[in-house]
N, C-alpha and C positions, 0 to 999 in steps of 0.2 A: 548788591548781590542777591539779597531774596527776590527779588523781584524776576529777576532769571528763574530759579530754583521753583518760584509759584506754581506753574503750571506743568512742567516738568512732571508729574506721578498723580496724572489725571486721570480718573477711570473710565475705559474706553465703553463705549458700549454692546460687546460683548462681553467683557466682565462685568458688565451692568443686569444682561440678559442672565446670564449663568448665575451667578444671585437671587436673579426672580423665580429662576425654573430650579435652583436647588429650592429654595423657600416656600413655593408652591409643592415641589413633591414632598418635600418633609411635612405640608401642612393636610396633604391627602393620603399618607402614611397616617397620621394621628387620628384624623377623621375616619380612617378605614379600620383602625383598631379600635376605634371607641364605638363606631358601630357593630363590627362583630362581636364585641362585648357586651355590647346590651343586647344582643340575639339573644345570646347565651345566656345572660339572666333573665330573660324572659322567655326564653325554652325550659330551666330550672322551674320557674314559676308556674305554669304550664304541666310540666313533669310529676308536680310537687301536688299539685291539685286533683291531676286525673289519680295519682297513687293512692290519696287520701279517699278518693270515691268508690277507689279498688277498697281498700278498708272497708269503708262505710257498709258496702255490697256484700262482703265478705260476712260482717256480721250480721248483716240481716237474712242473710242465707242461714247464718246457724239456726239462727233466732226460730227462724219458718222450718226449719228442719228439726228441732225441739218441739216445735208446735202440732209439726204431724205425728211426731212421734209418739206424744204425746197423747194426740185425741186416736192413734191407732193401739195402744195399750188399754188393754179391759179394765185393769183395776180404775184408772182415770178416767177413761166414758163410763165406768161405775158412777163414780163422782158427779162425774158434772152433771151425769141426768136426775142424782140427786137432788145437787146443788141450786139445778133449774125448777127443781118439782115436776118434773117429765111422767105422765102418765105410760112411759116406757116401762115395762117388766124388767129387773135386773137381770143380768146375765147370767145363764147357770152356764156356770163352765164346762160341765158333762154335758152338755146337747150342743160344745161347740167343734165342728169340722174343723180341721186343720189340711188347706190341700196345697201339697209339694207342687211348684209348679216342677215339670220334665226339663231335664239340659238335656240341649242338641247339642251334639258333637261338634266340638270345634269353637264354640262358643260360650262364655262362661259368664 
């Protein structure tokens, strides 16, 4: 009697196909998430570096904006032309001009 019953619950080849083509699209589901995943950590990466450059740029703006401010303050161009030995005259403060620049309307 097995010998009847052997061949009886054979897989046909449509159930054979349907197996391959679920098993390939589940295996381009995986591959398609794993690649949009590593997009995205390497967009992070990418994201993470230009920010850090914003930083860096950030402080060296102050840095240089301390620095003007710095040599546009008398008491400090006092200093450094000291500092240098500058056969520059110190600043008298009484023979210095201070001139307003004018605001135009509208603009501030």
């Amino acid at each position: 009697m097995e010998k009847r019953n052997r061949y009886r619950n054979r897989i046909g080849r449509l159930t054979l196909c349907r197996f391959f083509l679920g098993g390939v699209l589940l295996l381009a589901t995986g591959v398609g998430f794993v690649m949009v995943r590593n997009e995205h950590v390497m967009r992070g990466h990418e994201i993470r570096n230009l920010e850090d450059s914003i930083v860096e740029l950030s402080q060296e703006i102050e840095m240089w904006e301390l620095r003007i401010a710095g040599v546009r303050d008398r008491q400090e161009l006092s200093r450094r032309l000291r500092w240098v030995q500058s056969d520059l005259a110190a600043i008298d403060v009484s023979r210095v001009i201070e001139v307003v620049p004018e605001t135009i309307d509208g603009l501030d």
